[in-house]
C-alpha positions as CSV (number, residue, x, y, z in Angstrom):
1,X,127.3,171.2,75.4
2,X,126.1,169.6,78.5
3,X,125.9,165.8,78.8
4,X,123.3,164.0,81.3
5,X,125.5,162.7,83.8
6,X,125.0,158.8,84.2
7,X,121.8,157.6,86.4
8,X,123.0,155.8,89.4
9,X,121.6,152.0,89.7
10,X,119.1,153.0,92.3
11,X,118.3,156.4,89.9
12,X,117.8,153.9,87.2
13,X,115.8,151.0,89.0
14,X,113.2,154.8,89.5
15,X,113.4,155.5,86.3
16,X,112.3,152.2,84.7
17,X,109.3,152.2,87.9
18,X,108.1,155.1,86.0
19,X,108.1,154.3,82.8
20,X,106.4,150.5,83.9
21,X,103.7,152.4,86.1
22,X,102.8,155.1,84.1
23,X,103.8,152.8,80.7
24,X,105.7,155.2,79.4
25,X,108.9,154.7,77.3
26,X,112.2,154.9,79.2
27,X,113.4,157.8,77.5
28,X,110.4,160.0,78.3
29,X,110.6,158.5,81.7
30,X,114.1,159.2,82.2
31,X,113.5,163.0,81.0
32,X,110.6,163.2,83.8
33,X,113.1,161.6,86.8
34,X,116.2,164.4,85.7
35,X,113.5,166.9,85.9
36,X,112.2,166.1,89.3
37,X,109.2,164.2,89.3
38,X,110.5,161.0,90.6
39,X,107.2,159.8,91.7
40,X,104.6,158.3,89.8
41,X,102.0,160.4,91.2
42,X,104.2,163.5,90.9
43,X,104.7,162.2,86.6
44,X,100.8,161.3,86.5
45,X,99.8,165.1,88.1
46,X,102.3,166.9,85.5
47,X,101.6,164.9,82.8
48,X,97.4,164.9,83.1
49,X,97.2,168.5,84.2
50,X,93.1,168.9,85.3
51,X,91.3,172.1,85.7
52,X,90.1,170.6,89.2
53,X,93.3,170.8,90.5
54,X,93.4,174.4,90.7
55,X,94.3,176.3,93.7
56,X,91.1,178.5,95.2
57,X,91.0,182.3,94.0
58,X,90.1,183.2,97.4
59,X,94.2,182.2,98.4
60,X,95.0,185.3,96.1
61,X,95.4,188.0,98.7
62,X,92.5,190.7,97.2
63,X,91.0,189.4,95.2
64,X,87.5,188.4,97.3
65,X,87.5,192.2,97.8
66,X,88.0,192.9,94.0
67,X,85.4,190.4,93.5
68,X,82.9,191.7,95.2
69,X,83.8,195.5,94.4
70,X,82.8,194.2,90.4
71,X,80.0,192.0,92.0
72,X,78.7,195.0,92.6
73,X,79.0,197.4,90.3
74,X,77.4,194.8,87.6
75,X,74.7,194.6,89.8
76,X,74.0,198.7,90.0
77,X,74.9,198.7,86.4
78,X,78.0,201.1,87.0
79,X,80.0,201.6,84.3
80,X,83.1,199.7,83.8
81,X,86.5,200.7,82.5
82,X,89.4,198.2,81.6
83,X,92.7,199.6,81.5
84,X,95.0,197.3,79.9
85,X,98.3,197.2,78.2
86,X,99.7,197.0,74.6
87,X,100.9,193.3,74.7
88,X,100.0,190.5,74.2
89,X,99.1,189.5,78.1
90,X,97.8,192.9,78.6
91,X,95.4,192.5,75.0
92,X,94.6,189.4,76.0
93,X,93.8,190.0,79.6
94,X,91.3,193.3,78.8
95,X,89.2,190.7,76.0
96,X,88.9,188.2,78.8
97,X,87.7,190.7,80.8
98,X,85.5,192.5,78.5
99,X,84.3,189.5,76.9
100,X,83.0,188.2,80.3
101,X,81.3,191.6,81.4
102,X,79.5,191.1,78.2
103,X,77.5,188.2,79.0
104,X,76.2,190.3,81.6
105,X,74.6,192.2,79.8
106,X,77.4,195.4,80.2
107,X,79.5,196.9,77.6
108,X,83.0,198.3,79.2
109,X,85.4,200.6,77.9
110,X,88.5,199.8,77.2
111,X,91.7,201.4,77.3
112,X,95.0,200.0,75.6
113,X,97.7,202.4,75.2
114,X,99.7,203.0,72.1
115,X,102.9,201.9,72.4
116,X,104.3,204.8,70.3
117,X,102.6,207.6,72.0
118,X,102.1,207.0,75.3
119,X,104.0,205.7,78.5
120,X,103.8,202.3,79.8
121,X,100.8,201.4,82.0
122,X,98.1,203.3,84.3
123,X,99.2,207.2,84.0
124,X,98.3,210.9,84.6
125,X,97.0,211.0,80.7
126,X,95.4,207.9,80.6
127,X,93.3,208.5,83.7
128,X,92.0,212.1,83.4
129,X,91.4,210.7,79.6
130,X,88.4,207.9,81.1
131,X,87.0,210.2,83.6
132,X,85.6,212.3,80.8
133,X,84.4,209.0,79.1
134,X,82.6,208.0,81.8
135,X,79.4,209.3,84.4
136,X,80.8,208.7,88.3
137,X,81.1,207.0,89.8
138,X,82.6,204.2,87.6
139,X,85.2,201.4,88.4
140,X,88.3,201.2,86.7
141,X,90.3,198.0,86.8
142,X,93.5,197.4,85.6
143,X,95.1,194.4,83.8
144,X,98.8,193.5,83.5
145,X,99.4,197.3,84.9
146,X,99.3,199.5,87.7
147,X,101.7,198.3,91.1
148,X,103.7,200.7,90.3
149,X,101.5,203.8,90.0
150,X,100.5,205.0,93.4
151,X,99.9,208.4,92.4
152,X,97.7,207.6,89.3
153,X,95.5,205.2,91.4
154,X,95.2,208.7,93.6
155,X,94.1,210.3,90.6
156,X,91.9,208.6,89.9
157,X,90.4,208.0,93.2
158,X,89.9,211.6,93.3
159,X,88.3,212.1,90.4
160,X,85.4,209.2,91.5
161,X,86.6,206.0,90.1
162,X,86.8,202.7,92.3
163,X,90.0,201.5,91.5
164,X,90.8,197.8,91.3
165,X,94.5,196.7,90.7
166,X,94.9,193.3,89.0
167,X,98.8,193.0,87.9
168,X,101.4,190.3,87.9
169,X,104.7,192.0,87.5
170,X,107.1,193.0,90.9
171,X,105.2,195.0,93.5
172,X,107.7,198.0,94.9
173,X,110.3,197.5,97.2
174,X,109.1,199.9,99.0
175,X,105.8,200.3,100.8
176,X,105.3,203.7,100.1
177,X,105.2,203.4,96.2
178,X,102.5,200.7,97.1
179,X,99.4,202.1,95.6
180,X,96.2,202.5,97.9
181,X,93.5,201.0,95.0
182,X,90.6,199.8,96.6
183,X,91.6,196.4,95.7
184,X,95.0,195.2,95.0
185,X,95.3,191.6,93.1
186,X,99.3,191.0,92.4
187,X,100.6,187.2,93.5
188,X,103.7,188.0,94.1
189,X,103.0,190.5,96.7
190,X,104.8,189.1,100.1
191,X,102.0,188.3,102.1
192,X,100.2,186.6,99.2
193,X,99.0,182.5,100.1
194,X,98.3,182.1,96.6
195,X,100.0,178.6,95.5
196,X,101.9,180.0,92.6
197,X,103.0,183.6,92.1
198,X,104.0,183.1,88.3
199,X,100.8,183.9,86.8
200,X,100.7,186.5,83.7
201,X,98.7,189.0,83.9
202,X,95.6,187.0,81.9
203,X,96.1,184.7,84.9
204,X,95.1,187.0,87.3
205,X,92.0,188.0,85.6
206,X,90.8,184.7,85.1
207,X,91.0,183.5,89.0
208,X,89.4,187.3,89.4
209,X,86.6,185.8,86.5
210,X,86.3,182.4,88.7
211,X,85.7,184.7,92.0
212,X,83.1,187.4,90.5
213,X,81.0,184.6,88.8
214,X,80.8,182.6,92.2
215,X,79.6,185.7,93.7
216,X,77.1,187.0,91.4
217,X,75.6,183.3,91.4
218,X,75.3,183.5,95.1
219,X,73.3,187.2,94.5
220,X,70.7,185.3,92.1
221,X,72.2,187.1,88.6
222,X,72.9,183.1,87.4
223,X,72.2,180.1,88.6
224,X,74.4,177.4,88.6
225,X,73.2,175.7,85.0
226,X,73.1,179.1,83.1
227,X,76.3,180.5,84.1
228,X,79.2,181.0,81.4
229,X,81.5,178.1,81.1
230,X,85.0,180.0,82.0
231,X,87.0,176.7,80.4
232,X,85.7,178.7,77.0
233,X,88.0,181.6,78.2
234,X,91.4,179.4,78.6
235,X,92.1,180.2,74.6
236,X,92.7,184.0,75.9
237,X,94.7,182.7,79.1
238,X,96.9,180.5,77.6
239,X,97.5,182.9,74.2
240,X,98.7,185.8,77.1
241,X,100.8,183.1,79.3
242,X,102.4,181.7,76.5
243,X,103.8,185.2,74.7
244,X,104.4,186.7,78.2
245,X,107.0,183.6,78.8
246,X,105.6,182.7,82.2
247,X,106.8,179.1,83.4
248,X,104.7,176.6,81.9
249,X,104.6,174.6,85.3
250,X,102.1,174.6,88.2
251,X,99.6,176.3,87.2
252,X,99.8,178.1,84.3
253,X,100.6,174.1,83.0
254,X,97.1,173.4,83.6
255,X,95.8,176.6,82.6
256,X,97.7,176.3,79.0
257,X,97.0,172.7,78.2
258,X,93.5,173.4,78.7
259,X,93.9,176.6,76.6
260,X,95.2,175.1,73.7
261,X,92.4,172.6,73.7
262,X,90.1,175.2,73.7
263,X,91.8,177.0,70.8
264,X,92.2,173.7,68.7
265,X,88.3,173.6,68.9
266,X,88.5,176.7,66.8
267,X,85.2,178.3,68.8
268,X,86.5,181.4,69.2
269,X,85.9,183.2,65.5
270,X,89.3,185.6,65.8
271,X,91.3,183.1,66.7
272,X,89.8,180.6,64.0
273,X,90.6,183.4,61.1
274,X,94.0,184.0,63.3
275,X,95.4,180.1,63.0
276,X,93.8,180.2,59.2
277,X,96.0,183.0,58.1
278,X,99.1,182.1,59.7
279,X,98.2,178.3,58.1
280,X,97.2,176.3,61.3
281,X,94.6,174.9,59.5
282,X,94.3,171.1,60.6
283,X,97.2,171.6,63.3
284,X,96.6,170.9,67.0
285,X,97.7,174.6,68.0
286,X,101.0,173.6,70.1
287,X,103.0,176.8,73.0
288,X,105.2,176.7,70.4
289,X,102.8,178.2,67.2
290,X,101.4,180.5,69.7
291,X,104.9,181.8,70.7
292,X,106.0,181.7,66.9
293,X,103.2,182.1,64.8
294,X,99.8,183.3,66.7
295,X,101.6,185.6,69.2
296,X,103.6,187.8,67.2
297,X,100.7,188.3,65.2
298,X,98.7,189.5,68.0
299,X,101.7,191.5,69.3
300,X,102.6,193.3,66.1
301,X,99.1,195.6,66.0
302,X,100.4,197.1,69.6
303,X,104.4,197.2,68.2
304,X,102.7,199.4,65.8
305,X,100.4,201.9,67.9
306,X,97.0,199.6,67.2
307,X,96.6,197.0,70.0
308,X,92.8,198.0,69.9
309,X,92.7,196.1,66.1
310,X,93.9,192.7,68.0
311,X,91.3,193.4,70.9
312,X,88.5,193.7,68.3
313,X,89.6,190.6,66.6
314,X,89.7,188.2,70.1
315,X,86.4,189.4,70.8
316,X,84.4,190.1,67.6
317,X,81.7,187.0,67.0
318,X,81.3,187.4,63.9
319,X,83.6,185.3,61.3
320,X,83.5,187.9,58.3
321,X,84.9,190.5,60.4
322,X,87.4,187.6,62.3
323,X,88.9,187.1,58.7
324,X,88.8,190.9,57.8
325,X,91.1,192.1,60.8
326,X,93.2,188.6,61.0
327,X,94.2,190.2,57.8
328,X,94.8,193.2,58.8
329,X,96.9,192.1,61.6
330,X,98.5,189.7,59.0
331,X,100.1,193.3,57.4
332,X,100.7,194.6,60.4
333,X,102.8,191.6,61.2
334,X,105.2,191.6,57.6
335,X,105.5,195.4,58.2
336,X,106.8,194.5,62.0
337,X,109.1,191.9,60.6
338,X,110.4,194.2,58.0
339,X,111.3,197.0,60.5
340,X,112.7,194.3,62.9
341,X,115.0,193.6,60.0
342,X,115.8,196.8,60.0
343,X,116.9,196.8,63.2
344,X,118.8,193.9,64.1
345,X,121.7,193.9,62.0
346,X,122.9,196.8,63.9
347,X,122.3,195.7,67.2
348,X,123.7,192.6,66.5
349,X,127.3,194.4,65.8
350,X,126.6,196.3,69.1
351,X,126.7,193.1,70.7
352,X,129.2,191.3,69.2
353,X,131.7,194.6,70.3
354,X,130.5,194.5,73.6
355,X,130.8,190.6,74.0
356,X,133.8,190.8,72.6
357,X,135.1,193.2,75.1
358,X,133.7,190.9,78.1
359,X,130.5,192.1,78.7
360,X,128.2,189.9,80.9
361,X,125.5,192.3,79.8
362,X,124.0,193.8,76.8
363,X,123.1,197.3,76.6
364,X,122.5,198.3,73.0
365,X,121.1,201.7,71.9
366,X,119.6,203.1,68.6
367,X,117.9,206.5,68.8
368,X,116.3,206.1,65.6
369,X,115.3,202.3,66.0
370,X,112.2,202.2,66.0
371,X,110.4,201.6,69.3
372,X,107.6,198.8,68.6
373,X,110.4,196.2,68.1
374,X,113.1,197.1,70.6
375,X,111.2,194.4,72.8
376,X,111.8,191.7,70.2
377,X,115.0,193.0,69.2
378,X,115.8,192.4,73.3
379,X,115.0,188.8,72.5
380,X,116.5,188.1,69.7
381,X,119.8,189.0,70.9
382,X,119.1,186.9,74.3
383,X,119.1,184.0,72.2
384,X,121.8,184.4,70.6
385,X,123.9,185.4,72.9
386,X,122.4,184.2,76.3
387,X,123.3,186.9,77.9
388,X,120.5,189.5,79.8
389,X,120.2,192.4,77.0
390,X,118.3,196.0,77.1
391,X,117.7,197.7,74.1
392,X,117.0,201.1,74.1
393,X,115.6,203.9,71.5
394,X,114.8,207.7,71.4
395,X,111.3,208.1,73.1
396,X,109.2,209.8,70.0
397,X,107.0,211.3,73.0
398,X,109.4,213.0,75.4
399,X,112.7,215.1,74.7
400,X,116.3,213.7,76.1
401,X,114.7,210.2,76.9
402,X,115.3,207.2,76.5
403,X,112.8,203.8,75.8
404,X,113.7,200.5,76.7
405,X,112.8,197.1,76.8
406,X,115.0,194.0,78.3
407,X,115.0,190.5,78.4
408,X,117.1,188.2,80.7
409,X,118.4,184.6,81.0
410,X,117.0,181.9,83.6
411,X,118.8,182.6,86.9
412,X,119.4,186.2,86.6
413,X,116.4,188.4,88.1
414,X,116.0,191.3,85.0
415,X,113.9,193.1,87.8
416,X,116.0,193.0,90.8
417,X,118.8,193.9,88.7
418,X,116.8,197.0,87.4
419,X,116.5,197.7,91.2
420,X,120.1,198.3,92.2
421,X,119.9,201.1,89.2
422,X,116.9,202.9,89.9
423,X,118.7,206.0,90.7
424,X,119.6,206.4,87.1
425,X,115.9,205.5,86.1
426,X,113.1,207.6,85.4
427,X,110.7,204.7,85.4
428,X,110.4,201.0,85.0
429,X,108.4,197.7,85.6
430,X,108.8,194.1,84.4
431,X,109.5,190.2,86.4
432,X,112.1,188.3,85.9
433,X,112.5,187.7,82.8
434,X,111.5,190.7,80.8
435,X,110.5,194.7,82.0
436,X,110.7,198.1,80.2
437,X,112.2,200.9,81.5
438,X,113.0,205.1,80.7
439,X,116.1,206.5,81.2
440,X,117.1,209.9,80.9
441,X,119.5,210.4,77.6
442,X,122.1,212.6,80.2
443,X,122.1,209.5,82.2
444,X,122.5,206.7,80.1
445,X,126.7,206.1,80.5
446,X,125.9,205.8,84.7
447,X,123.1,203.4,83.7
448,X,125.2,200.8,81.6
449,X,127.9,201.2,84.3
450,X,125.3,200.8,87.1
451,X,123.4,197.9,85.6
452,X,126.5,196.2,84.8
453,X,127.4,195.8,87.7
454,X,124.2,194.7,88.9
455,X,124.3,192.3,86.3
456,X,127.9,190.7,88.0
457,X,126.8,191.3,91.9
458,X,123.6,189.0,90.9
459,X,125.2,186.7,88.6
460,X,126.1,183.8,91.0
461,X,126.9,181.9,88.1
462,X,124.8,182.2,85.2
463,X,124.9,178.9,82.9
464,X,127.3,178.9,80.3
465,X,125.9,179.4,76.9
466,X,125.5,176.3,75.3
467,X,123.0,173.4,75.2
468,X,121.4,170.9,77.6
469,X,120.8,167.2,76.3
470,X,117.9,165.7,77.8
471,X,119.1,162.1,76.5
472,X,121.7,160.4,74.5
473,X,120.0,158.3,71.6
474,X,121.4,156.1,68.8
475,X,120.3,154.7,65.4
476,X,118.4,152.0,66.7
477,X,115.6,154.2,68.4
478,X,112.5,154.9,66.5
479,X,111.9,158.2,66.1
480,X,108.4,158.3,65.3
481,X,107.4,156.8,68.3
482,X,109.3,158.3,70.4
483,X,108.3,162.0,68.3
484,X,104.8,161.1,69.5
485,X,105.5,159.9,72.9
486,X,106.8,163.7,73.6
487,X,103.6,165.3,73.4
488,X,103.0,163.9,76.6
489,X,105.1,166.4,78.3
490,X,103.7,169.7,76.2
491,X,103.1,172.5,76.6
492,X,107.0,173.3,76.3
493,X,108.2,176.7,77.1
494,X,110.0,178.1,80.1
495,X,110.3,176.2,82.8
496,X,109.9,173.2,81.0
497,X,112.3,173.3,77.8
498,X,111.4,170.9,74.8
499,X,113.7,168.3,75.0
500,X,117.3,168.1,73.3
501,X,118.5,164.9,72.5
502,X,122.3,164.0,71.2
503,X,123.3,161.3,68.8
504,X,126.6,160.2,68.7
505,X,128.8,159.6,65.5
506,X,126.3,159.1,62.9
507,X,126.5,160.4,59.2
508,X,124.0,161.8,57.7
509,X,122.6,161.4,54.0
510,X,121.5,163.6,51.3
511,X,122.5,166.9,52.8
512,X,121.9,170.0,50.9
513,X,121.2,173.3,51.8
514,X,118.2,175.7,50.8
515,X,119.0,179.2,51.1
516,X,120.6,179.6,54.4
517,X,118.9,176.2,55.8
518,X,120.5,172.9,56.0
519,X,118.7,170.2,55.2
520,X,119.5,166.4,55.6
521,X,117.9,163.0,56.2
522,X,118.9,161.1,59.5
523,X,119.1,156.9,59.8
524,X,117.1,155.1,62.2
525,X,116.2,151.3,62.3
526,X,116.9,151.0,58.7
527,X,115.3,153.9,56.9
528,X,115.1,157.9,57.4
529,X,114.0,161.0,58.6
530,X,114.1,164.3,57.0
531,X,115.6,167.1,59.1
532,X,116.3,170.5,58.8
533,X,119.3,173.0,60.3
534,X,117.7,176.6,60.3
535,X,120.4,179.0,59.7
536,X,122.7,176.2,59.7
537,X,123.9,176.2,55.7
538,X,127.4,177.2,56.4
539,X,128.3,173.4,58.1
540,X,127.2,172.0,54.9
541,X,130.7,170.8,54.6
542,X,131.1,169.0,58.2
543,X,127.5,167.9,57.7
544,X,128.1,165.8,54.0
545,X,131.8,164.8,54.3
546,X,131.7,162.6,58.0
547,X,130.7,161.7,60.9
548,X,128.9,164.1,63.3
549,X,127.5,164.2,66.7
550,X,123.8,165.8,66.2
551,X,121.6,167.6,68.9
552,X,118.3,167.9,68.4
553,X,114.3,168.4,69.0
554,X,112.2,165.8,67.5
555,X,108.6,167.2,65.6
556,X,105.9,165.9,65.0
557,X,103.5,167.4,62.7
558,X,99.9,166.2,61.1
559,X,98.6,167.5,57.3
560,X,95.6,166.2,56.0
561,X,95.9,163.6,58.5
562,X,99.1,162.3,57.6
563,X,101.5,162.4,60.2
564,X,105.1,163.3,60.2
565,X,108.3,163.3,62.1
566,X,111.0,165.7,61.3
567,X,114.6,166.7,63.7
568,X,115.5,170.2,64.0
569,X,119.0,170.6,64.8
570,X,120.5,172.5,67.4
571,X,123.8,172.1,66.7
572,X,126.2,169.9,64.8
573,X,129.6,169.2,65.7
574,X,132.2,167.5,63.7
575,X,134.1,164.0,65.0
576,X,136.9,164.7,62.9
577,X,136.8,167.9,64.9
578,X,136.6,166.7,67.9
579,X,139.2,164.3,67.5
């Protein structure tokens, strides 16, 4: 457990300029200062995110060209195909997309691939697959996919598609793997001015949205009072950039607050019937339902081979059928959590050997596991272990190979790392924080060996496993308040971690547990709060017989318009312990 270190006097004089500037309470104040923002106009900008404070599209190196290239080919009425990908950014990304080429008056095809079947992204099956769909020339444009498939963008070419690249994960190293599309849209290529290079993949699209309807207003297709309002896309833009964990700072802040607006307006019919089935009924829709409760939902059709059911329900305007396929995305979702149940136990004792005999990295393998929760498997483990993990399966679709998806820890590039081992790799692509991979079965023993040593040549000192406190409290602060106060800072998620706070030898009351949950009230200023410990029932003991030290996130929820603070625990520590 790490402790704030003590604010200097000057460092505290800044802190309480804050807090009387912006009237804020210290502690919220004090949060804002350790995090950087020791200006009031560098607090006011992060914590009133506006939609005109977005950087220009035109920055984005390509994307006037891509613009104009789809300009175009709405114009001539081309046809248009999208080419997405089987998660949630890439589903997300092809219904903003095709949901905008709509109001044109077009109706695009739309590829997703199946996760089971098929390889990841833009590929020699998937392409020769839309040419016969389609009369040339057509444009094909890709979402969340395609920097890494020179050859396939050739392919394509050749057979008469316009090919427009729109990705957001690592361009190759080298130039030669570059692919030659007609128009390339990636941020984090080098010579890129965009302002922020962390967009998702829905990101992308929706700058590419904000350029094509600029230029078909300036060729007389809208005029400026009948065009569609793109704010009524952020529902699909923050859904993808919350479930792809992009940093919720910059801009994908102010592209996610304004999201979740949007979706706590409910306009959107499929993601009405999708917060109604997973019982976000009177809720403002917070990052963290749509990381817990609406993305996994939307992810679990393409964990399964369907990802065209979720596309269908984003885009279908009709709220019968909304409430028909949240329902069947609702199945889909128990059976993925019942085969990720499956799954986990086991890879949870691969770990634990492998931690156990030092390992810095996790490389866990299953051939039978099955492949539409090896991602989520990935993370599972990552929490629990905070280490960078791959997990890997047999690929159903190709003999002697291997499937894989990883997930890494903040400070350790899962992409770079993935680069000092591509000899042992068939293919892969990813960012930072999350990629997918194949490896050949024959090869697997040089790839652990390889990537764990990537892993220890890159680690220049990952964090130790443990937790961050934001702020040391006592009984005398008033939860509620302060509960409220915190929704200032949302949308959480990484890059900008809920807070933690610690309270110091205090005893709690009427402690019980409930299944493998610990629940327990907390004082403050003379009365209680209720709190719960998930998977916390086996410190029952240290929780009901003293004093404890007791870090945690602070809730605050609303039901029938009764609002309601409850702590979460993140961990509880025993004084008699400690002393």
């Amino acid at each position: 457990m790490s402790l704030p270190p003590p604010l200097s006097q000057a460092d505290a004089a800044c802190c309480q300029r804050l807090a009387d500037d912006l009237q804020l309470p210290s502690v919220i104040a004090e949060i804002l200062f350790r995090r950087g923002f020791t200006t009031a106009e560098a607090a006011r900008c992060f914590l009133q995110p506006q939609l005109a404070d977005l950087p220009a599209p035109s920055a984005m190196k390509g994307l006037d060209k891509a613009a104009d290239l789809l300009a175009e080919a709405v114009v001539q009425r081309r046809q248009i195909v999208i080419h997405g990908d089987y998660d949630v950014d890439g589903i997300t990304a092809t219904a903003l997309l095709a949901d905008f080429l709509r109001k044109t008056g077009l109706e695009p095809i739309r590829h997703l691939p199946n996760r089971l079947t098929d390889e990841y992204g833009l590929t020699m099956k998937s392409v020769a697959e839309l040419a016969e769909q389609v009369l040339m020339p057509a444009l094909l444009i890709t979402v969340d996919c395609g920097i890494s498939t020179p050859e396939e963008v050739r392919r394509a070419k050749d057979l008469g598609f316009t090919v427009i690249i729109t990705d957001h994960h690592e361009p190759p190293a080298d130039a030669a793997d570059f692919p030659l599309a007609d128009a390339v849209v990636n941020p984090r290529q080098a010579d890129c001015a965009f302002a922020d290079g962390e967009l998702a993949g829905v990101g992308v699209a929706f700058f590419l949205l904000v350029a094509l309807r600029r230029k078909l207003v300036e060729k007389g297709w809208w005029t400026q009072d009948k065009m569609p309002n793109l704010r009524d896309s952020l529902d699909l833009a923050a859904l993808g950039t919350i479930a792809d964990v992009m940093p919720l700072t910059g801009v994908n802040r102010i592209l996610v607050r304004a999201g979740l607006e949007v979706i706590g307006g409910r306009g959107r019919p499929g993601i009405a019937a999708l917060c109604e089935r997973a019982g976000l009924r009177e809720e403002l829709v917070s990052a963290e339902h749509v990381a817990y409760q609406l993305g996994p939902r939307i992810n679990a059709a393409g964990r399964l081979g369907n990802p065209q059911l979720a596309a269908e329900l984003l885009l279908t305007q009709d709220a019968g059928a909304a409430a028909v396929l949240a329902e069947e995305l609702e199945a889909a979702n128990i059976l993925r959590r019942e085969l990720e149940a499956e799954v986990l136990e086991a890879a949870i004792q691969q770990a634990e050997q492998q931690v156990a005999a030092g390992q810095r990295s996790l490389v866990l393998n299953g051939p039978d596991w099955h492949p539409g929760v090896i991602g989520i498997i990935a993370s599972r483990v990552v929490d629990r272990f905070h280490l960078p993990a791959l997990v890997f399966t047999g690929d159903s679709g190709q003999e002697k190979m291997l499937k894989g998806s990883g997930r890494s820890v903040p400070g350790l590039n899962l992409h770079q790392a993935l680069e000092q081992c591509r000899a042992w790799i068939v293919h892969f692509g990813g960012h930072a924080m999350a990629a997918g991979l194949t490896v050949r079965d024959d090869d697997f023993a040089q790839f652990r060996a390889a990537f764990a040593e990537a892993v220890r040549v890159l680690d220049s000192g990952l964090p130790p496993a443990g937790l961050v406190i934001d702020a040391v409290l006592d009984e005398r602060t008033d939860f509620r308040a302060l509960a409220h106060s915190l929704r200032l800072l949302e949308p959480f998620g990484q890059g900008n971690p809920e807070p933690v706070f610690l309270l110091r030898n205090i005893r709690l009351r009427e402690v019980n547990t409930l299944r493998e949950h610990l629940r327990f009230a907390v004082p403050f200023n003379g009365g209680l709060v209720k709190g719960i410990g998930f998977f916390m029932a086996a410190q029952f003991e240290a929780a009901a017989e003293g004093a404890v030290d007791l870090a945690f996130r602070l809730k605050e929820s609303s039901y029938r318009g009764v609002s309601r603070t409850e702590v979460h625990a993140a961990a509880i520590f025993s004084c008699k312990n400690l002393a």
